[in-house]
C-alpha positions as CSV (number, residue, x, y, z in Angstrom):
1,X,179.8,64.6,97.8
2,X,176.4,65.8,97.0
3,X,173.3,65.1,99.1
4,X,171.5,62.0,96.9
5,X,167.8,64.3,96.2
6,X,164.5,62.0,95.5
7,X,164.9,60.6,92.2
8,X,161.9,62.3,90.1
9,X,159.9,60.2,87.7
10,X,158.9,63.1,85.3
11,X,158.4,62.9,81.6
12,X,161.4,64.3,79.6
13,X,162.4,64.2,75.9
14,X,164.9,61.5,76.2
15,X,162.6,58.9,77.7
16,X,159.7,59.4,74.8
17,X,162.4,58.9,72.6
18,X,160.6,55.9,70.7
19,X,163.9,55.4,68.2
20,X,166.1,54.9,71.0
21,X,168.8,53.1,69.1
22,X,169.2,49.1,70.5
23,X,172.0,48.1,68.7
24,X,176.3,49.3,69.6
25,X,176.3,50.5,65.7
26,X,173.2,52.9,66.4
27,X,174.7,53.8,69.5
28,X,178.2,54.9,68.1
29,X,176.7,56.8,65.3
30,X,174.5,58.5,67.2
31,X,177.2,59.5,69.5
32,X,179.2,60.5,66.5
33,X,176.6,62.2,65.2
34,X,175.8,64.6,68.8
35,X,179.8,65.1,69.1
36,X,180.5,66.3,66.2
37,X,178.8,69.6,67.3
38,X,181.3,70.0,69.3
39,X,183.7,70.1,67.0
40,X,185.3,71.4,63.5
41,X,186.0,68.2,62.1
42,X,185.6,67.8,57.8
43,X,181.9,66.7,57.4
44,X,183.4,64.3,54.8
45,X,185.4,63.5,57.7
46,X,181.9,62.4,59.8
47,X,181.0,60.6,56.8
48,X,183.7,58.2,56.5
49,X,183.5,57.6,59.9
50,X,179.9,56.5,59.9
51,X,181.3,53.1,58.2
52,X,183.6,50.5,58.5
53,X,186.7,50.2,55.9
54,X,186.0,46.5,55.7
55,X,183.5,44.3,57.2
56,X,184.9,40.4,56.8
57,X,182.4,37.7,57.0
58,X,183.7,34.1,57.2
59,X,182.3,30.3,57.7
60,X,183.6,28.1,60.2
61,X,183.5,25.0,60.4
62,X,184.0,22.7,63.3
63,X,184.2,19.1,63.9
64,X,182.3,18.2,67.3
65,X,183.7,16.2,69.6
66,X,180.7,13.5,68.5
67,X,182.0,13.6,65.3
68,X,179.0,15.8,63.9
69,X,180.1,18.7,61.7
70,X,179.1,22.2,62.7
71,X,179.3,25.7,60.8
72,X,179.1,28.6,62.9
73,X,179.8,32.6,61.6
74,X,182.7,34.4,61.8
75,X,183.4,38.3,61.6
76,X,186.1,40.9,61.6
77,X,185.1,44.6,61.4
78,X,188.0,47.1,60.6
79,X,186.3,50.2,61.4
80,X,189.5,53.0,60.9
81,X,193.5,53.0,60.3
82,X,194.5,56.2,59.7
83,X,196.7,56.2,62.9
84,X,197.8,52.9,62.7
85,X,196.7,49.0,62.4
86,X,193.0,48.1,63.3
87,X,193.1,47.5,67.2
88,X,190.3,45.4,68.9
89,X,189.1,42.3,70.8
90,X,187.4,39.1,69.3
91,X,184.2,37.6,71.1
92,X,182.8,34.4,71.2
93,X,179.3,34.6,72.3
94,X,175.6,33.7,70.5
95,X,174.7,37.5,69.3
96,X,177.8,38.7,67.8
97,X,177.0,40.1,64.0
98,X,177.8,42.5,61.5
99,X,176.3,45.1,63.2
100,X,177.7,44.9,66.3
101,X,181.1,44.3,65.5
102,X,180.7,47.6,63.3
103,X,180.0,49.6,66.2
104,X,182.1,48.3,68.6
105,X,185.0,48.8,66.1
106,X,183.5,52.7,66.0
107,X,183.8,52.0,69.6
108,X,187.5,51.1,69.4
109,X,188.6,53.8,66.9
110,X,187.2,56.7,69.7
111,X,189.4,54.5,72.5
112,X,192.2,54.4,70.4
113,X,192.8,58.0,70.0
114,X,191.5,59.5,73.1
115,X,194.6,57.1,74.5
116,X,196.7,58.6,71.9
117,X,197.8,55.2,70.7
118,X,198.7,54.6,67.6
119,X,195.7,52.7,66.4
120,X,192.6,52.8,64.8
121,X,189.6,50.3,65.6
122,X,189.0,47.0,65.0
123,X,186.2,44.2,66.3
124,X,185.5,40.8,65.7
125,X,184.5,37.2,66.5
126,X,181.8,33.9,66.1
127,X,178.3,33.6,66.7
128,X,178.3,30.6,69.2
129,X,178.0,30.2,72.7
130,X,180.7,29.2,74.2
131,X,180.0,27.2,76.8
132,X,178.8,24.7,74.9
133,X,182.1,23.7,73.1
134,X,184.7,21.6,75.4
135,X,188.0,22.5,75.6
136,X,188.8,20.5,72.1
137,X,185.9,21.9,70.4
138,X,187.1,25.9,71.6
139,X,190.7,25.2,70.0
140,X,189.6,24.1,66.9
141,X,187.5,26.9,66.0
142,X,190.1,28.9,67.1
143,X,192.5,27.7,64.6
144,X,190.0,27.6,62.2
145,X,189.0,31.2,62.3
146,X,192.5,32.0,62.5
147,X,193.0,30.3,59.0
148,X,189.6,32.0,57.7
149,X,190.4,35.5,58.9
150,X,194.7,35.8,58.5
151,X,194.5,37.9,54.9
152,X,192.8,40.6,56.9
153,X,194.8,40.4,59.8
154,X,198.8,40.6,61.3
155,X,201.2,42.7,63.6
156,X,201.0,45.5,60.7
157,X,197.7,45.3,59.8
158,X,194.8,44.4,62.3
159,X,195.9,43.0,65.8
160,X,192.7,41.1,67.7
161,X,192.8,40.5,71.3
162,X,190.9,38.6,74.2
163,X,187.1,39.7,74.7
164,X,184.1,38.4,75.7
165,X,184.4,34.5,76.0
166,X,187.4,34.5,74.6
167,X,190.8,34.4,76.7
168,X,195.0,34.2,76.6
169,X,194.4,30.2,76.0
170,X,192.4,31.2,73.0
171,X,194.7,34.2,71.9
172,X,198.1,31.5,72.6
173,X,195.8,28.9,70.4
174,X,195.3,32.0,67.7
175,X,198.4,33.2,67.5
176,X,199.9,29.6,66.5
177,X,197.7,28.9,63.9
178,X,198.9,32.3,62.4
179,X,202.3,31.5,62.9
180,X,202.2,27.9,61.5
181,X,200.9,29.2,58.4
182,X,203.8,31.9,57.8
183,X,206.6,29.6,58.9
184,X,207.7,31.8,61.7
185,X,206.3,32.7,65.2
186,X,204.6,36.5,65.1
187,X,203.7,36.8,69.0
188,X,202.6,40.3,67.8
189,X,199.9,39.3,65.7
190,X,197.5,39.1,68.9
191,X,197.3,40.5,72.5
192,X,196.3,39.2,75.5
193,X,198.6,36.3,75.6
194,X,200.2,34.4,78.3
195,X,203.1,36.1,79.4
196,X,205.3,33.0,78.7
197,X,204.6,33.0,74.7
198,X,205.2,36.9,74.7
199,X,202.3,38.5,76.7
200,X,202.5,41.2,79.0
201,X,202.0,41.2,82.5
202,X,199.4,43.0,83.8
203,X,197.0,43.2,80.5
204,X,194.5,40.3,82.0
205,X,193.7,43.6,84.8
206,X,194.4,46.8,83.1
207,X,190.9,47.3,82.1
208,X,189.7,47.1,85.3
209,X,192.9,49.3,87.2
210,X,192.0,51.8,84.2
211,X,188.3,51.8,85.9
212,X,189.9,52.0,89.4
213,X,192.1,55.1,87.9
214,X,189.4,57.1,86.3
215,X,187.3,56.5,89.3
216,X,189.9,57.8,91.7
217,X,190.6,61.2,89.2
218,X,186.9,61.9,88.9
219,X,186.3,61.5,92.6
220,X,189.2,64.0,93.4
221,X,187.9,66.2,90.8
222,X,184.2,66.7,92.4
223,X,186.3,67.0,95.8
224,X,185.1,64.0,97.1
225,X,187.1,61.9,99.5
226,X,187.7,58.3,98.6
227,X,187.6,57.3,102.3
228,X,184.0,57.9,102.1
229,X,182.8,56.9,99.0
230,X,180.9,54.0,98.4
231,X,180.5,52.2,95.4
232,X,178.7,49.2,93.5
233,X,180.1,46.7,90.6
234,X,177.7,45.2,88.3
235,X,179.7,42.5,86.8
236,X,182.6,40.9,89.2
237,X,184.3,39.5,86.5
238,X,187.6,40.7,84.5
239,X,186.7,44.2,84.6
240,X,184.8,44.8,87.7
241,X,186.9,42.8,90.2
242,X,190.1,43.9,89.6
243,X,188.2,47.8,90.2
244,X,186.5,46.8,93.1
245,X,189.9,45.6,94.7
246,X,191.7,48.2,93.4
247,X,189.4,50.8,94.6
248,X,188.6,49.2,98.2
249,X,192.5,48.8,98.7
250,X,192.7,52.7,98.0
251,X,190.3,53.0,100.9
252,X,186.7,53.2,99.1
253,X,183.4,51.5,100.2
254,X,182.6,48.6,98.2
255,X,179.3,47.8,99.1
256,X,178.0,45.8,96.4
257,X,179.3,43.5,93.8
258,X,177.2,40.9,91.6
259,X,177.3,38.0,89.0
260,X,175.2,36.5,86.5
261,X,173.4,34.8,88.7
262,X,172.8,37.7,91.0
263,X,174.3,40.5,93.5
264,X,175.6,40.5,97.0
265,X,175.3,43.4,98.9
266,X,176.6,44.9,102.4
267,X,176.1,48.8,103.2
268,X,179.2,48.3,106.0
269,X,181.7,47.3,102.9
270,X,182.5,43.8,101.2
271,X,185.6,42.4,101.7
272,X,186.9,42.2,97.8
273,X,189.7,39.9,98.3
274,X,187.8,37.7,100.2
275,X,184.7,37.4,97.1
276,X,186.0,35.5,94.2
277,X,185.4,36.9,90.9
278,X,183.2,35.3,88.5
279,X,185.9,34.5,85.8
280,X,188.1,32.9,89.0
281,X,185.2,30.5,90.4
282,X,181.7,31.0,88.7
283,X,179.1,31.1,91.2
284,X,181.1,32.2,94.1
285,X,180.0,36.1,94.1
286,X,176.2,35.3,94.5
287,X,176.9,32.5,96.7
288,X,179.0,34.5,98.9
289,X,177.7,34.7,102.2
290,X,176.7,38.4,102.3
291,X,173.8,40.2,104.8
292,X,171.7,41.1,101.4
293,X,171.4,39.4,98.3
294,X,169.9,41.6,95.6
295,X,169.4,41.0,92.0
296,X,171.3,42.6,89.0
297,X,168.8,45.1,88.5
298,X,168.5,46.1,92.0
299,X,172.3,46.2,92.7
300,X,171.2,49.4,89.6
301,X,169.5,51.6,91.7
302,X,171.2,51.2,95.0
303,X,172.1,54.5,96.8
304,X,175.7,54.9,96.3
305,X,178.4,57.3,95.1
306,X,179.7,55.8,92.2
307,X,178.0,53.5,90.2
308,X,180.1,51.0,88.0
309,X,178.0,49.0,85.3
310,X,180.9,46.4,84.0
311,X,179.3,43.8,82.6
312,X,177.6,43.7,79.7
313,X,176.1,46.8,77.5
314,X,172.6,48.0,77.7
315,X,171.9,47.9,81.0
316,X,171.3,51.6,81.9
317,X,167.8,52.5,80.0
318,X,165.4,54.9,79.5
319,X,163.2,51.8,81.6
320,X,165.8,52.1,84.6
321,X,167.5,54.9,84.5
322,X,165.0,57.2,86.5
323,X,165.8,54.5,89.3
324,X,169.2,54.7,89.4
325,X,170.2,56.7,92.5
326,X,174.1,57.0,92.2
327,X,175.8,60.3,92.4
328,X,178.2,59.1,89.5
329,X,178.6,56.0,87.1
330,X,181.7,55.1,85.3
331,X,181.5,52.4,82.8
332,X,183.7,49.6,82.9
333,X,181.4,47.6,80.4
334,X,181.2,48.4,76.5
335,X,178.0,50.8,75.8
336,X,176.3,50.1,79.3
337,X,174.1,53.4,78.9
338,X,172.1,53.3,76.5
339,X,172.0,57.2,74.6
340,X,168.6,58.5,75.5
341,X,169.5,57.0,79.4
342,X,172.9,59.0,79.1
343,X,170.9,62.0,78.1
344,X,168.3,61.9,81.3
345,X,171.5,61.7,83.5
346,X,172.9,64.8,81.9
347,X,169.4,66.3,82.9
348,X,169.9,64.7,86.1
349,X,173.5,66.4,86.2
350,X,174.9,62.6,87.6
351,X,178.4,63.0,85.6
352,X,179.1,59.6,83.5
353,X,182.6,58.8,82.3
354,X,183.1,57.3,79.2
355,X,183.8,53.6,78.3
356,X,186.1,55.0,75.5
357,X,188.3,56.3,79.1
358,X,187.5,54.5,81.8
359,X,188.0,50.8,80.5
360,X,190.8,51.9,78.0
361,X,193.3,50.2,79.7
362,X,192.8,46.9,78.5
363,X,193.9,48.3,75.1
364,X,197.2,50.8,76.5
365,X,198.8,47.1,78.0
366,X,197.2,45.9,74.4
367,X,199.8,48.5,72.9
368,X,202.8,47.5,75.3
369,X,202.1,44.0,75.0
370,X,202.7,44.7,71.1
371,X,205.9,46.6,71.4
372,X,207.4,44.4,73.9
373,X,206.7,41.8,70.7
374,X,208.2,44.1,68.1
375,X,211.2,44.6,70.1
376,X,211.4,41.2,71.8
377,X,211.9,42.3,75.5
378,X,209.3,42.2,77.8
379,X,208.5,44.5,80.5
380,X,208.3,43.9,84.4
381,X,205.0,44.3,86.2
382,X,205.8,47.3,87.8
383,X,206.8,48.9,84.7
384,X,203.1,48.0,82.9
385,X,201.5,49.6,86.2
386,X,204.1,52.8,85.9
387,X,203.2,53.5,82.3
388,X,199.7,53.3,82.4
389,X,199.1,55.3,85.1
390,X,201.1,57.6,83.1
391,X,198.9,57.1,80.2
392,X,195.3,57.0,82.2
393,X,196.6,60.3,83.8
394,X,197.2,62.3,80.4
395,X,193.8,61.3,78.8
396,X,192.1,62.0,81.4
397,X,193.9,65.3,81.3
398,X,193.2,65.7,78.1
399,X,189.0,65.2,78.8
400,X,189.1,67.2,81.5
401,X,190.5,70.6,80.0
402,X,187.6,69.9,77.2
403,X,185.4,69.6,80.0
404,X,186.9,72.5,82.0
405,X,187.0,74.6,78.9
406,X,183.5,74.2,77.1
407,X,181.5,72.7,80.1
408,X,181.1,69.6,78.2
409,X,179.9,66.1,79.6
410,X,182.9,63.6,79.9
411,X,181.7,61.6,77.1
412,X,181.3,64.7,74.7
413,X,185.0,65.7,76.1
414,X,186.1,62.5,75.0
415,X,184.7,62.4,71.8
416,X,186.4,65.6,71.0
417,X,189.2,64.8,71.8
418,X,189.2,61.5,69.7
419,X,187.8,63.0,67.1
420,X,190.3,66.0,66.8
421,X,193.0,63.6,66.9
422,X,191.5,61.4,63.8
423,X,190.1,64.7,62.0
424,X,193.9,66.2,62.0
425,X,195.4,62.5,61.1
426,X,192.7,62.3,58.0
427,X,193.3,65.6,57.1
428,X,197.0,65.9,56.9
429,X,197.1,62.1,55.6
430,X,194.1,63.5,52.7
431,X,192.5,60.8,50.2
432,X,193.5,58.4,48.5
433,X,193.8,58.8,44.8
């Protein structure tokens, strides 16, 4: 592993950046925009892919449990199909908009074909906070939304899943309102259910064993040994816990690991089974009776090997970024680094892998979730963890000859290697009339 050198605070191009773009849709297009260097795609191609084939825009309206009525916003974003239906997760959570369902559906396209799944990208959901409604009040804006968004949506067309605020409760309640309406149950309309109304085991995890999995592969390819790595987690939640476990069981340092509220941190190793993660008792990681407590934004700049950021986006700036002290940061979150940041680590030659590979797993059990739904047989445990190890291990065979071959970062690999999958598929497919 390399020696961590004094972190320098000198001016550079990225950080006087003044258009540094805030939102996930100026993100995605400008990373769409600096990969497409990189490759031959059609620049009618590009252009298409700067916007959305559909942007849906709904009203819902909810009955409180006081008996007030409420209407809150509702949106599906189908960003690209041409290798199959829209693919993507809905959100319930007070900023979600147009714009950034728009990028994260971008997002989701990139995911999709680096993966090599036979998707394209979708995003979605309301504008309210969610822990305000009761359990009542969740279902019935479910089923609501369901009703105001099923002409754009089903198993052939645009299949949401869990995301932020959202769960398999909300995806079981979701996929009965869809069915109630057609007069026949379509498990394979959503993702992310319980296993029990045709869910797959192992898809509440995969985005965080995805993390562990890329982690592993990137560490082996700098030649570093696991057994002394150490690592931090911002986020302990769906995503970062089932990382951290995965990667301390594999014989990592785990050092640090935070929540909302704040971070825990101890440089001899946490014990990962023994911290509950946030989504399993709120409260419980910062609470934790650790040797150091540390705020998010500290946990940022600790000195460790890897670095995983897997909470929310945005959190790696051009105001932090010269503070962060990590050798390597893989991204478990959704856009955690914002572009001009991921362009003073590339100065800073700290590698950064990808959302678009490291958290894709959530979306390969996504796609094994929906056959086992299309062919009405569902898969053991063992088999979900077989096959997407298999699947992790030829993307990120795929990246890596890009960045082998052209000494590309591992987020420009990736993008090449989404984007020459899409180019080909548009291209041979052509344009319709």
């Amino acid at each position: 592993m390399p020696d961590h050198a004094p972190v320098e605070h000198s001016p550079t191009t990225a950080e006087g950046n003044d258009d540094e773009p805030s939102s996930a849709l100026a993100t995605a297009r400008r990373q769409l925009e600096r990969a497409t260097t990189h490759t031959d795609v059609d620049e009618g191609v590009v252009e298409r892919l700067k916007h959305p084939t559909k942007l849906t825009r709904v009203s819902v309206p909810l009955r409180r449990d006081d008996g007030s009525l409420e209407v809150f916003t509702g949106y599906r974003a189908q960003h690209d199909d041409v290798r199959g239906p829209y693919k993507g997760g809905l959100r319930y959570h007070p900023e979600v908009d147009a714009e950034e369902c728009i990028g994260l559906s971008m997002w989701m396209t990139w995911k999709c074909a680096v993966m090599d799944l036979p998707f394209g990208g979708g995003k979605g959901g309301v504008a309210v906070d969610p822990r305000t409604l009761s359990s009542g009040e969740r279902e019935r804006l479910t089923r609501r939304f369901a009703e105001e968004i099923r002409d754009v949506i089903g198993p052939k067309t645009d299949v949401p899943a869990p995301d932020m605020g959202t769960d398999a409760q909300t995806m079981a309640w979701f996929m009965d309102a869809y069915s109630m309406q057609s007069g026949e149950t379509t498990p394979g309309v959503v993702t992310g259910k319980p296993p029990v109304i045709g869910g797959s085991h192992g898809r509440e995890g995969a985005p965080g064993r995805s993390v562990a999995i890329v982690t592993r592969e990137a560490v082996d390819y700098y030649d570093w040994d696991l057994s002394d790595v150490t690592v931090a987690v911002q986020g302990f939640g769906s995503v970062g816990a089932p990382a951290a476990r995965l990667l301390d069981e594999w014989g990592a340092t785990v050092v640090a690991v935070s929540d909302v509220d704040g971070a825990i941190y101890d440089p001899a190793g946490l014990d990962t089974n023994d911290v509950e993660a946030h989504d399993e008792r709120p409260g419980m990681v910062s609470g934790y009776d650790a040797p150091e407590t540390l705020t998010n934004a500290e946990l940022l700049e600790l000195d460790v090997d890897v670095l995983v950021p897997a909470a929310v986006g945005n959190v790696v700036t051009t105001e932090n970024v010269h503070d962060v002290s990590a050798d390597m940061v893989v991204e478990g979150a959704n856009g955690p680094t914002t572009f001009a940041a991921d362009a003073v680590l590339e100065e800073r030659d700290v590698p950064v892998i990808p959302d678009i590979l490291a958290n894709a797993g959530g979306v390969t059990v996504s796609y094994f979730e929906w056959l086992q739904d299309i062919n009405r047989r569902q898969w053991s445990l063992d088999r979900v963890h077989e096959e997407l190890e298999s699947e992790m291990l030829g993307a990120w065979d795929a990246v890596r000859r890009e960045v082998d071959a052209r000494g590309l970062t591992w987020r420009d690999a990736a993008y090449v290697v989404a984007l020459s999958r899409i180019g080909e598929a548009k291209s041979t497919r052509g344009l319709w009339p």
